[in-house]
N, C-alpha and C positions, 0 to 999 in steps of 0.2 A: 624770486628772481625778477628783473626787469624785460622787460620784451623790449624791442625796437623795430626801428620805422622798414615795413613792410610795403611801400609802393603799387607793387605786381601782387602781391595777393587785393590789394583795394580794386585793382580796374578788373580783378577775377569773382568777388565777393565784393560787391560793390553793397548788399542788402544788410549786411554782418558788421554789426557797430564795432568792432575794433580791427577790423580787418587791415585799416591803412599801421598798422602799430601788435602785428601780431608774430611777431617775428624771437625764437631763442635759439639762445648759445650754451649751452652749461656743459660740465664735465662732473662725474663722478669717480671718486678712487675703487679703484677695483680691491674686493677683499677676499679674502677665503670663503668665505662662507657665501658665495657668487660662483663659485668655479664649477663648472659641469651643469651647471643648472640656463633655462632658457629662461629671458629677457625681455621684458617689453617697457613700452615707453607709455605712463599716463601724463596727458597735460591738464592741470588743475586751476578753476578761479577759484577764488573763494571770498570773503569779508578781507578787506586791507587789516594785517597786521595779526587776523588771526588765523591763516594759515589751515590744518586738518580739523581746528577745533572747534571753528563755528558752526557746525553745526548744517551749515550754508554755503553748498560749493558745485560746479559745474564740469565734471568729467569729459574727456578724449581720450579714448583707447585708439593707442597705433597697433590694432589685431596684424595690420598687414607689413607689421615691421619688426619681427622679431630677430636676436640678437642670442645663439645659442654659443654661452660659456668654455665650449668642450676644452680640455687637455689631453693633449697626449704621452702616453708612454708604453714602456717597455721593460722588459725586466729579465735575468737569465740566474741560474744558480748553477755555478761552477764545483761546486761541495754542497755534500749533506750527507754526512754519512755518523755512525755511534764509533767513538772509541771506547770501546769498554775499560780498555786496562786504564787510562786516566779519568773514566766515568764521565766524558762529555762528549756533548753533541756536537757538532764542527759543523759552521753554516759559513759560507763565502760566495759570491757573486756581482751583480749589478744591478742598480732600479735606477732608471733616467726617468725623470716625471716633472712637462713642465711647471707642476703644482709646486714643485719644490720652488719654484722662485716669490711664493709667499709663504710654503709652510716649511722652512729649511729645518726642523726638529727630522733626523731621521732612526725611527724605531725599527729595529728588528723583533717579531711575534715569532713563538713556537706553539703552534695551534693541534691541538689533539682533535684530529676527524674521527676517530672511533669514538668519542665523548659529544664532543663540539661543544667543545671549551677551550679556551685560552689556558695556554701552561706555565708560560713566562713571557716578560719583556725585557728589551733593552734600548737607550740611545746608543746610537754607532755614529762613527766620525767619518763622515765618506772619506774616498784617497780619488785621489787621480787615475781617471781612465780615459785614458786618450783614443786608444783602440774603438773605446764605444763612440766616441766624439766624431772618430770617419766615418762611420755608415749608420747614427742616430745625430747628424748635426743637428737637424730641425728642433732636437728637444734641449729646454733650456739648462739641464747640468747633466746633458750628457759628458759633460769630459771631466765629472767629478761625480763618478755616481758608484764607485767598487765601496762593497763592504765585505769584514772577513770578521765574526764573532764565534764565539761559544757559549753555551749554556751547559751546566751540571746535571748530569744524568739524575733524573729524581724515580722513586718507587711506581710515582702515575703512570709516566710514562711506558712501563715492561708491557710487551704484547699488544700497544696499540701503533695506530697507524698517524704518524707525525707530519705537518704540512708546516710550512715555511709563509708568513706575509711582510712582507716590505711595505714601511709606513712612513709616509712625510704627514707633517704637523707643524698647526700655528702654538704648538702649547710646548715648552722647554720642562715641562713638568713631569718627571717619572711615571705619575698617578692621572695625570689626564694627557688622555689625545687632544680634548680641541676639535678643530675642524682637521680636517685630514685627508688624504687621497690615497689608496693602496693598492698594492699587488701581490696578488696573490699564484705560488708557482702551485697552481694544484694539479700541473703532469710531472712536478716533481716531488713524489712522497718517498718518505721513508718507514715502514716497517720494521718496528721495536720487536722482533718475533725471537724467542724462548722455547727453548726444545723442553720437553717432558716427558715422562714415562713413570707409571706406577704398576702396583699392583697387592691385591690383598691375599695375605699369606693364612688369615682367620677370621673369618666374621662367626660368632654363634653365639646364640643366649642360653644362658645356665641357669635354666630356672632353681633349680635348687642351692644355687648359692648368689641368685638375686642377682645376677651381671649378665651386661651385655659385653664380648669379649670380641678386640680385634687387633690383628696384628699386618705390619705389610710393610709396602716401601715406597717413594714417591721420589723422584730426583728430578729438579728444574729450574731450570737458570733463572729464573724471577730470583730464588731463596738468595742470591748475593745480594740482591735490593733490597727484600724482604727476610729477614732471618727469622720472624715469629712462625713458627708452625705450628696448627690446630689442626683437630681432628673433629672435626661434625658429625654427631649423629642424626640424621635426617628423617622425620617422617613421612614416603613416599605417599601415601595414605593421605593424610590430614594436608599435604602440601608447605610444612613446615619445620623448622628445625625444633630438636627434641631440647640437645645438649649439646654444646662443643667443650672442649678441654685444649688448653696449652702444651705439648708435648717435649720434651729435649730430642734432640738429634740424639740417633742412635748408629753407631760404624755400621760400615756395607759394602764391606770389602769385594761382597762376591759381586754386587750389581757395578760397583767400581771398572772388575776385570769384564764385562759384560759389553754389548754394544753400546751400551747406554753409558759408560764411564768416560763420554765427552761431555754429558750434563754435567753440568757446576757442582752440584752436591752428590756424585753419585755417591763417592765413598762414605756419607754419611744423613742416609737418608731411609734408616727404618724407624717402623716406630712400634710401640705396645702399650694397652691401654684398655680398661677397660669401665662402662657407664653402671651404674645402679640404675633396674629394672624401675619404671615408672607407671602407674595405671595406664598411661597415655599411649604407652607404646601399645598396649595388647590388641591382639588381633589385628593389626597394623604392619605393613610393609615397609621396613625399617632401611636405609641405605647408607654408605659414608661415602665425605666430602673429605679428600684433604689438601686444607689449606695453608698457603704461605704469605702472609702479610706483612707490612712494615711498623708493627707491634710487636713490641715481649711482653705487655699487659695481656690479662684475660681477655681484652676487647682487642676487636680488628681494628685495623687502621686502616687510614684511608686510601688503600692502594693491596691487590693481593691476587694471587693467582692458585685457581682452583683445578682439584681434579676431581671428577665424581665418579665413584664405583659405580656406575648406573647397572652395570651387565651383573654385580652380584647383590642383590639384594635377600633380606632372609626377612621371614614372614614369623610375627610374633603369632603361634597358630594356639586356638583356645578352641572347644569341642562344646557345643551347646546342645538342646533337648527342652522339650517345653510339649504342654497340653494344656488346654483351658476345658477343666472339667466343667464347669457352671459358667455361664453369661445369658442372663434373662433381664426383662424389666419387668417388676413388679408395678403395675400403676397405685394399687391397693394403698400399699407403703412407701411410695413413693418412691420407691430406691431400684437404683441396676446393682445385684448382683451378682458379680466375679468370684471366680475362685479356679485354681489348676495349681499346677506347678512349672520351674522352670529351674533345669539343673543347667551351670555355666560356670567353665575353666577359670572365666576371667574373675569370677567372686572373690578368687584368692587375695586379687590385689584392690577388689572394688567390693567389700563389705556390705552396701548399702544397698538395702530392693524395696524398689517403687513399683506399683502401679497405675498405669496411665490410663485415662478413658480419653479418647481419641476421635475425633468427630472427621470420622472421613469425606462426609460431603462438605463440610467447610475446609478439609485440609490443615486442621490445627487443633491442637488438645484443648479438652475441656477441664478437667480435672487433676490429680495425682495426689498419689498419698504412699507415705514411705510407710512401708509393710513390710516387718519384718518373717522370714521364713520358718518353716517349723521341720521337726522331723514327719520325712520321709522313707523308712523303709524300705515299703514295697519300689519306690524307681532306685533305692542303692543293688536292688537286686537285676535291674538290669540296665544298669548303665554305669559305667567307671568312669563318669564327670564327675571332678573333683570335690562338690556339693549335692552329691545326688543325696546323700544321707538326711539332708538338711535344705528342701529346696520348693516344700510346698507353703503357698499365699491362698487366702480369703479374705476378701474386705467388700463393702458395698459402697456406694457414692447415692446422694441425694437426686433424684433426679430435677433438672433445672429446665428454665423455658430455650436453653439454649439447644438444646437435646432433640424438640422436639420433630417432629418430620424429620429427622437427618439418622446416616447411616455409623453405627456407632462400631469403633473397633476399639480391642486391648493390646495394652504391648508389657511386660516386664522388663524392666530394667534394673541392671545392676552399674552399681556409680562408687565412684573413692570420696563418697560422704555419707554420711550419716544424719542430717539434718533434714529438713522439710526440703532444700534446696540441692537439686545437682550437685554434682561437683566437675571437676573439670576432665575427667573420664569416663566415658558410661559404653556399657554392653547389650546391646537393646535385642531382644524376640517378638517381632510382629505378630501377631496372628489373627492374618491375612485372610483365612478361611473361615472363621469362624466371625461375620461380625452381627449384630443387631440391628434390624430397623426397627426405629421408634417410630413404627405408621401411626400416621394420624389419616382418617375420612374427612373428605369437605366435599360438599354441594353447594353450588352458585347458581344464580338466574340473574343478567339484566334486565329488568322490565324497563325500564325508559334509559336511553342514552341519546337526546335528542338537542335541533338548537332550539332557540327561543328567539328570535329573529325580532322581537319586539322590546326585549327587554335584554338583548346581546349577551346573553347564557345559553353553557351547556348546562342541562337537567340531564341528572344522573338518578337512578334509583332501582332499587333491587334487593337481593337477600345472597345471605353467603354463609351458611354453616359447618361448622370446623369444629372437631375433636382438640385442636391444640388450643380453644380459648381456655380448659381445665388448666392451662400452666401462666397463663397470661391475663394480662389486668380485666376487669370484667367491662371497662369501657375505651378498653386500648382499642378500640379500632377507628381504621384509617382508608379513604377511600381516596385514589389517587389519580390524577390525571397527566398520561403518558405517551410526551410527544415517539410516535413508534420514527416519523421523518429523522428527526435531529438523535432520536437515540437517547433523551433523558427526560427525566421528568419535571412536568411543567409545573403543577401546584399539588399540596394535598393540604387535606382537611381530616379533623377527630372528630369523627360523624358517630358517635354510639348508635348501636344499634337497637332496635325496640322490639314488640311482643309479635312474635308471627306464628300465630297456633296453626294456622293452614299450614304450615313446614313441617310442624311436629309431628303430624298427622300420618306422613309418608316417609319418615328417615330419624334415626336414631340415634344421629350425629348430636354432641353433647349440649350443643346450645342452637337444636332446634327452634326450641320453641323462644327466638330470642335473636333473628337473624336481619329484621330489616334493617334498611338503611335506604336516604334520601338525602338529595345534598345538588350544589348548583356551582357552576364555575363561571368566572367572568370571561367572556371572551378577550383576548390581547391581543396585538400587534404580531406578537411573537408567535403566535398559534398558524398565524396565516399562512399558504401554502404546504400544510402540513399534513399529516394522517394522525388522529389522536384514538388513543385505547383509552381503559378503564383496568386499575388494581384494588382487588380491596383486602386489606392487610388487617391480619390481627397482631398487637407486637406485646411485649410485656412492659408497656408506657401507658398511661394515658394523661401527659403532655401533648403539648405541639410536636416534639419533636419524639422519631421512632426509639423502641427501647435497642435490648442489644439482641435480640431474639423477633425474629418475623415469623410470619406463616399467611403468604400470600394466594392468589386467583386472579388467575389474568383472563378477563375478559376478551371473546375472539370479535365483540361486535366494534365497529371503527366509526369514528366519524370522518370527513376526510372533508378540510377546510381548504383543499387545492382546487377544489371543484369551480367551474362556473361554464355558461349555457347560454349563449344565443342565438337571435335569428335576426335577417332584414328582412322586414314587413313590407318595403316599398325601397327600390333605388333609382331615380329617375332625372331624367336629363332635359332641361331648356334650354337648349342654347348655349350657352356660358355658366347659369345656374344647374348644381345637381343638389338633389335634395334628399336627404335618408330618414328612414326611422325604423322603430324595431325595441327591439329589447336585449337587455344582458344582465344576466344574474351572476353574481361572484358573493363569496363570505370574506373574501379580501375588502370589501366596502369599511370592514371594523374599522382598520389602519390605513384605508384609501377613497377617503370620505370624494375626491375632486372625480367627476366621470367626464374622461376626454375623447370627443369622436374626432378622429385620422381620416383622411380622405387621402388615397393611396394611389398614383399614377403607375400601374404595371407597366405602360408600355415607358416609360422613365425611370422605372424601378427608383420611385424615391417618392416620398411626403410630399404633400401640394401644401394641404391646409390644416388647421384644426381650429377645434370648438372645443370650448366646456361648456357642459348642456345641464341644463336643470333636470333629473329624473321628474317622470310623471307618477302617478296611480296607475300601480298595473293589477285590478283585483280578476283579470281574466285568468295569470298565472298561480295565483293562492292551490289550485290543483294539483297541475303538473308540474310547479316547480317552488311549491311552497316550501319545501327544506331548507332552500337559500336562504341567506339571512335578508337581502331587500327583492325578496320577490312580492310585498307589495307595494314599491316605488321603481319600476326597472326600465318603464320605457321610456323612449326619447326620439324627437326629429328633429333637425337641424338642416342647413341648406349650406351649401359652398359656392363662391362664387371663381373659375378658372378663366384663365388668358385665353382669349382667342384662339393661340396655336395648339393648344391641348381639346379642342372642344372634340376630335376623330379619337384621341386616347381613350387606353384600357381601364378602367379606375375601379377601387373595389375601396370596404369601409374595415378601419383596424378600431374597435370600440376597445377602450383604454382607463382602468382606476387607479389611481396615482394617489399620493399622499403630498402634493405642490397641483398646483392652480394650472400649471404651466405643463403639466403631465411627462414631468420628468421627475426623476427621484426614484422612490421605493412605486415599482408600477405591477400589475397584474392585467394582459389583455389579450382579446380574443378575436381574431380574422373571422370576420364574418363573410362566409366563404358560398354561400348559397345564393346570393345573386351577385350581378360584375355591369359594368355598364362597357357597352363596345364591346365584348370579349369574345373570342373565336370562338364558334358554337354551329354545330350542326343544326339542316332544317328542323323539325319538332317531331317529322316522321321518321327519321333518321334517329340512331341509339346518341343519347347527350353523350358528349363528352364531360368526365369524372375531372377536376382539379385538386383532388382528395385521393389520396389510397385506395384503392377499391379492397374490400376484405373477400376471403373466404367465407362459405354459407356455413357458419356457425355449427345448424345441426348435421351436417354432413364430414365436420372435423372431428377425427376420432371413430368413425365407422369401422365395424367389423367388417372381414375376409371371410366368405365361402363360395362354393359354385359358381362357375359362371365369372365371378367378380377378374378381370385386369386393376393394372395400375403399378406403381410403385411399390405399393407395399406388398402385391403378390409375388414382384419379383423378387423382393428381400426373401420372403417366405419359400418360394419357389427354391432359393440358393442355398437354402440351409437344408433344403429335403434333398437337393443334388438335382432336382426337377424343372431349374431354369432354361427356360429360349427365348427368343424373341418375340414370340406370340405370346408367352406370359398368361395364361389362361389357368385359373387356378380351379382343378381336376377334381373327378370324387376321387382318384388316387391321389393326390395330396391330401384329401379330408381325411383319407382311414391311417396314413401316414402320420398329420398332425393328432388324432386321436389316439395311436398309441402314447406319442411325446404327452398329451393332456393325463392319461393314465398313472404314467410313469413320474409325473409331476402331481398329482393328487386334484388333479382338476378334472371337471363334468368332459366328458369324451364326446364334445358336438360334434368335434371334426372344422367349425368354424374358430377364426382367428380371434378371439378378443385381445383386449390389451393383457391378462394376465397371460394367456397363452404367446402372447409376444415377446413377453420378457421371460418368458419360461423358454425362448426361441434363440434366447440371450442378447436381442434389442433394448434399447431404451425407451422409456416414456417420449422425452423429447423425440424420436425420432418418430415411434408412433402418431404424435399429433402435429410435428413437425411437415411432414409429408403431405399431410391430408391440406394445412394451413400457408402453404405458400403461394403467394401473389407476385408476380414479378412486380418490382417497386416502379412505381409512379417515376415518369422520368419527365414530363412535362408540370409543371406545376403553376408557370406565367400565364394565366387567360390572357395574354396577349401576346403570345408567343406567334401566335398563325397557323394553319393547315400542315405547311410542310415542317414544322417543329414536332409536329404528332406520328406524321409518317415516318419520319427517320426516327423518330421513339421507338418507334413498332417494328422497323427493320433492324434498328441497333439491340432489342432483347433478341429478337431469334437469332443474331449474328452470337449472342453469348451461349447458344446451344451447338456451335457449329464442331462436326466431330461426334458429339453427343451419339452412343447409338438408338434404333430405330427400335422401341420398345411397344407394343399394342397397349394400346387404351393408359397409356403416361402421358401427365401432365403436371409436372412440378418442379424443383428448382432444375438450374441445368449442371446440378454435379451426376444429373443420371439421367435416362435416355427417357426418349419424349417421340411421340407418334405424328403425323402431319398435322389431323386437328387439336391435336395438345400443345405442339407446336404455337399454331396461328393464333389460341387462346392467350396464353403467354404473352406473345407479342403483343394482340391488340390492348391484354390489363398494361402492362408497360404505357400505353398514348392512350389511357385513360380512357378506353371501351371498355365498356362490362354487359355481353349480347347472355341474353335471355334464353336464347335457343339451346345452350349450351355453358358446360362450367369444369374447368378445370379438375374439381374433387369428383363430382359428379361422373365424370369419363370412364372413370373405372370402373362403373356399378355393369352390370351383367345387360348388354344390349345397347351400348353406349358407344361400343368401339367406332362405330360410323357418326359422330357426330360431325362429319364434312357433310353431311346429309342434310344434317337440322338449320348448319350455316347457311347452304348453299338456297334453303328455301327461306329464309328469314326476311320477314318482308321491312325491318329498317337499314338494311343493306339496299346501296343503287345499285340497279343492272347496268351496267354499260356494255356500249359497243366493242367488238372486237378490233375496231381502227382508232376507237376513244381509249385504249388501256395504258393506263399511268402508273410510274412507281408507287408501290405503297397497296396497288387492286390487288383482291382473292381471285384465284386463279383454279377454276374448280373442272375437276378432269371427270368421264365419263371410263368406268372398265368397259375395255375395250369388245366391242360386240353387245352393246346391253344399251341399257339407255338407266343406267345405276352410278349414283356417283359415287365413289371411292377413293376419292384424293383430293386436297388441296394443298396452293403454298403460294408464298406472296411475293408478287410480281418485285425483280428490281431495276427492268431497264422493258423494255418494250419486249426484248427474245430470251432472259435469264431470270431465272426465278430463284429463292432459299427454301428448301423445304425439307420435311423428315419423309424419305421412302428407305427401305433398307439397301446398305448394312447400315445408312447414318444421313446427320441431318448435314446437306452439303447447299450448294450453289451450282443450279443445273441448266441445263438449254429449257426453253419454257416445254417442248414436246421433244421425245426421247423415245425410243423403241421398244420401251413399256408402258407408257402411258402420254398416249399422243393424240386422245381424243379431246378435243375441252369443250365443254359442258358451258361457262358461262364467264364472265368476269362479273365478280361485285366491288362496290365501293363503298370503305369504309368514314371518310371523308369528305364529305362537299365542297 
């Protein structure tokens, strides 16, 4: 198209070379395949002449100009209803849709919603509706939009639910819609619904003359659509049909005169019939179907309505018996053999007896062999199964490498073949109680499972011998490397093993003397962050690849390539220059050769700088951290230079190994958390503040219960004996108490609590070391947080005990009650104190309960003034008359304190009419 002269966009766009001549007019024909859909405008240059196809062109989206299609309509169904007596469906109503003024084809749909499908179409001739035209003027053929058709009642239709759509169309085509606009009346359905009623007058099987026999009646208004009726015999069992048969209508006069003789067919609607007995049925829960389809061939058609005897069913019943006299392995002769009997109803129709060897721990047969049965006498004398005469098996099987280490069971089987192969019925006796292990002995050692940090291997090496290499190749073995992280394995190798007389010497496992093995793996990319084990497999291959038979040892020792370890050696500040050094060992270096040092602004919480640093020689760590793969290249210093405005910030170093230059990508890195530059910190005589988790003392998690001992776990103990209170003091009458329970459970009668006597208590492990192991969590972790970030830490964990009750010498999570100094200890691990005088697990040990004592003299604690007391001081009280201190809690306003005195831990006036002497304030904060 041509543009034209634009004036006022040039003195507006004076910079824009065609701005004086940018000016369009164009129109486009509106089509169908436009309507309901949104619109925009692109404006296009391009090469003169070529238009979209050069290749070469300059877009303007008008986003802020769109143009949406819609149409409106409406629609109503005045009929829809079945006539039966003429067999059609009657549809009449309205669809006004201004679509119709480019798709004037208008269709009428019969839409099956119980299918959801399409059942028929038609074009229809709108008439004149003037009615709709008054109060739908706006739409464009509202005053010609009635339609009145019929469609022919078809067999699909009977029992479903029938939906009506109104369809305008650009296409005059019976067979295509085209573009098209529709409506659909889905609040007006109609329901094709068919009365029925049956019932079965004989179901029984005749075994002696080989039928299944049934007789009954069925009457339902489908059968005018569908006049074919069958009878289904079903197998309830198997979930399938056995046999159906065609049936003729039979008179039924009586169900005619019945309630039922408003159904369509009542007066002719029994039937009689009966199936030949087939192996398939036996032992099997047999049912009937009967159906009505729009077929008189033996096949259904496509359309039918069903009744199922579900409430009578009859049980093809067959009486079985079995013994497995013999099941052993011979290793000598190499053979398992079997032998018993098994007497079964169902032989009569299934001739054919197998014996199966069965590998239970793989969950699938190994073997089978058709065996045929011989007389038995002595079981015809006590049992009347119909083969008891005749129903004893012997046979042996080869034994194979697949056999070995696994748990082997028998089963007999009777089948309607005679062949090597099933047939397509079988009658099967497990015997579940009797099976075989084929034990095999193994003994394993890892001597080296190490890295190699210089030549970037793991070295593997050790011995592994096994009773099952007798069934398996004599150099089939395979030693494996297995990510335990990712859950699969990473490489393996055919490492035969060599002469180990020192093995043979102490075990009698068959390829003693004959069990080394040595071997090496390249370290990968893929390995990294990882936990790797060791398997060493004997298999019946000796290929690269395993045979169909293993017999593995899983190594418990790990390597663990997730690891890595630093320190800064030095963090220090000039002015504007800060400069670090230090070390970091990682085995991620394999696939993260670039090491990038971060220079970290806490008080900005964000990255200032970074470096990629050249490692040094570091042969001081070859000691203490020689298992890293670069522990002898790990150190490094670098300097940063920062803005002016940042020179008072927090800054701390993130040491970073990347696999890009730019220390982005695949990265593995580690906060170096041991020194901070600027960072909130107490004087030196004063307890540091922790920016770390502070743990539980290791060997004090998991400690025994007796005399003397409080705490949480006494009071678990305490409540199981019915001997709990609030002083929690675990008694020599609980000791003789827990000593009978120790008796009575086959354990040493100490009277003291271990873990086995815990869970004999009916606690869990977890709970047992759970208790002793909690640290309220670090709730400061910014060194540039400030003082009062640490105090409200310390008042916000005791606020999660509040309620809590008042338990002696507890100090652990707050789902249970906690004492004053167990309390304050909590609080202060939360802001990242950890005081010496005193410990959480500890409190409960017998002489402990006063650890407000050990606090209140603790000389990295500040004394302060009684007029100097700030939120966040201990607040240590004096029993009153004495000069003993017996309470503390931690101050929250100058006169209200949080503390645990009984019944619980609350929020109190600082001195109260129990304890209103005080003793001192200290501070925990500078």
């Amino acid at each position: 198209m041509v543009t034209v002269a634009s004036p006022d966009i040039a003195h507006a766009y004076r910079n824009v070379y065609n701005a004086g001549k940018s000016r369009f007019n164009v129109q486009f024909d509106l089509t169908p395949a436009i309507l309901n859909h949104q619109l925009e405008i692109i404006s296009r240059y391009s090469q003169a002449g070529k238009g979209n196809d050069s290749g070469h062109y300059s877009d303007y989206w008008f986003n802020n100009n769109r143009l949406s299609l819609t149409t409106n309509k409406q629609g109503h169904l005045d009929q829809f209803y079945l006539d039966k007596a003429n067999k059609k469906v009657v549809i009449s109503g309205w669809h006004a849709d201004d679509a119709s003024a480019l798709m004037p084809t208008h269709f009428i749909t019969l839409y099956d919603k119980t299918t959801g499908k399409e059942l028929a179409h038609q074009i229809v001739k709108n008439i004149a509706s003037p009615d709709i035209a008054t109060y739908q003027a706006g739409i464009a053929n509202a005053g010609q939009s009635r339609f009145s058709t019929s469609f022919e009642i078809t067999p699909e239709m009977v029992g479903h639910q029938l939906m009506v759509i109104s369809r305008y169309s650009d296409s005059t085509s019976e067979d295509d819609y085209g573009h098209h606009s529709d409506y659909q009346f889905n609040n007006e359905l109609l329901n094709f619904s068919v009365n029925q009623a049956a019932h079965l007058d004989k179901f029984t099987i005749d075994q002696a003359a080989g039928k299944v026999n049934i007789s009954g009646w069925h009457a339902d208004d489908a059968s005018i659509y569908m006049p074919g009726h069958f009878i289904i015999l079903f197998d309830k069992t198997a979930n399938r049909e056995i046999a159906h048969q065609q049936v003729a209508p039979v008179a039924s006069p009586d169900i005619a005169h019945t309630a039922y003789g408003s159904i369509a067919n009542a007066a002719q609607c029994r039937f009689n019939i009966s199936f030949d007995i087939v192996p398939e049925m036996v032992g099997h829960d047999l049912l009937v179907i009967s159906r009505y389809s729009n077929s008189n061939t033996n096949r259904y058609g496509s359309a039918t309505s069903d009744y199922w005897f579900s409430n009578q069913t009859v049980n093809f019943p067959v009486k079985q018996q079995a013994y497995l006299e013999n099941f052993r392995i011979d290793k000598a002769a190499n053979k398992v053999y079997v032998s018993g009997w098994h007497a079964d109803d169902a032989s009569v129709y299934m001739p054919g007896h197998y014996v199966i060897l069965f590998d239970k721990t793989a969950g699938r047969e190994i073997a089978h062999k058709l065996v045929s049965v011989t007389a038995s006498p002595d079981i015809m004398k006590a049992t009347h199964i119909t083969n008891s005469e005749k129903a004893r098996f012997n046979t042996s099987f080869d034994i194979t490498p697949e056999m070995v280490g696994h748990e082997l069971e028998v089963i007999s089987r009777y089948s309607n073949s005679d062949t090597e192969n099933y047939g397509t019925a079988t009658s099967d006796y497990w015997f579940s109680n009797q099976t075989v292990n084929f034990a095999v002995n193994q003994k394993a050692y890892l001597e080296q499972f190490s890295l190699d940090a210089a030549n970037r291997k793991i070295n593997v090496s050790g011995w592994h011998a096994d009773d099952a290499t007798v069934y398996y190749k004599p150099d089939g073995h395979y030693v494996i490397l297995f990510d335990k992280t990712a859950n699969h394995e990473v490489a393996h190798q055919l490492v035969p093993v060599t002469a180990s007389p020192d093995i043979a010497k102490f075990t009698n496992i068959a390829n003693a003397d004959r069990t080394r093995f040595s071997t090496s793996f390249d370290i990968t990319p893929a390995m990294l962050n990882h936990t790797l084990v060791v398997i060493s497999r004997y298999s019946n291959s000796d290929t690269k690849d395993y045979g169909t038979a293993t017999s593995d040892y899983w190594f418990n020792n790990q390597i663990n390539l997730n690891q890595q370890n630093g320190w800064l050696d030095s963090l220090s500040q000039d002015g504007t220059t800060i400069s670090a050094a230090g070390w970091h060992v990682a085995n991620s270096v394999v696939g993260q050769p670039h090491h990038v040092i971060l220079l970290w602004d806490y008080s900005r919480n964000r990255e200032v700088a970074r470096h990629e640093v050249k490692n040094v020689a570091s042969p001081d760590l070859a000691s203490s951290q020689g298992n890293y793969l670069n522990a002898p290249q790990a150190r490094f210093s670098t300097s940063f230079t920062v803005d002016p405005s940042m020179v008072h910030d927090c800054f701390g170093i993130i040491s970073r190994y990347s696999n890009q230059a730019d220390g982005e990508g695949s990265t593995s890195q580690l906060w170096l958390t041991n020194r901070y530059l600027n960072a909130y910190q107490n004087p030196s005589w004063m307890y540091q503040v922790n920016y770390q988790q502070i743990q539980a003392n290791p060997s004090e998690v998991g400690h025994n219960i007796g005399p003397g001992y409080e705490g949480v776990k006494t009071w678990f103990i305490k409540s199981r004996l019915g001997t709990a209170n609030i002083h929690n003091q675990y008694t020599m009458g609980d000791a003789y108490a827990i000593m009978n329970i120790q008796r009575s459970h086959g354990l040493p009668a100490t009277g003291w609590v271990d873990l086995p006597t815990w869970r004999a208590l009916g606690y869990s492990d977890d709970l047992w070391y759970g208790i002793d192991s909690y640290v309220q969590p670090l709730q400061v972790t910014n060194p540039a947080a400030g003082r009062q970030a640490h105090i409200e830490a310390m008042i916000n964990a005791a606020y999660q005990y509040m309620g809590k009750p008042w338990w002696a010498g507890c100090s652990s999570a707050p789902a249970w009650g906690v004492d004053c100094s167990g309390l304050v200890m909590q609080a202060l691990y939360a802001a990242g104190i950890n005081p010496t005088s005193a410990s959480s697990t500890h409190h409960g040990y017998p002489g402990n309960e006063w650890n407000s004592r050990d606090l209140f003299t603790d000389p990295h604690f500040a004394n302060v003034g009684w007029n100097d007391r700030q939120r966040g001081d201990l607040v240590f009280y004096y029993e009153p008359g004495t000069r003993t201190i017996w309470h503390v809690a931690i101050l929250l306003d100058p006169n209200t304190v949080i503390e645990s005195w009984p019944p619980s831990v609350m929020v109190q006036p600082i001195t109260n009419g129990q304890r209103n002497v005080i003793a001192g304030i200290r501070r925990v904060f500078a």
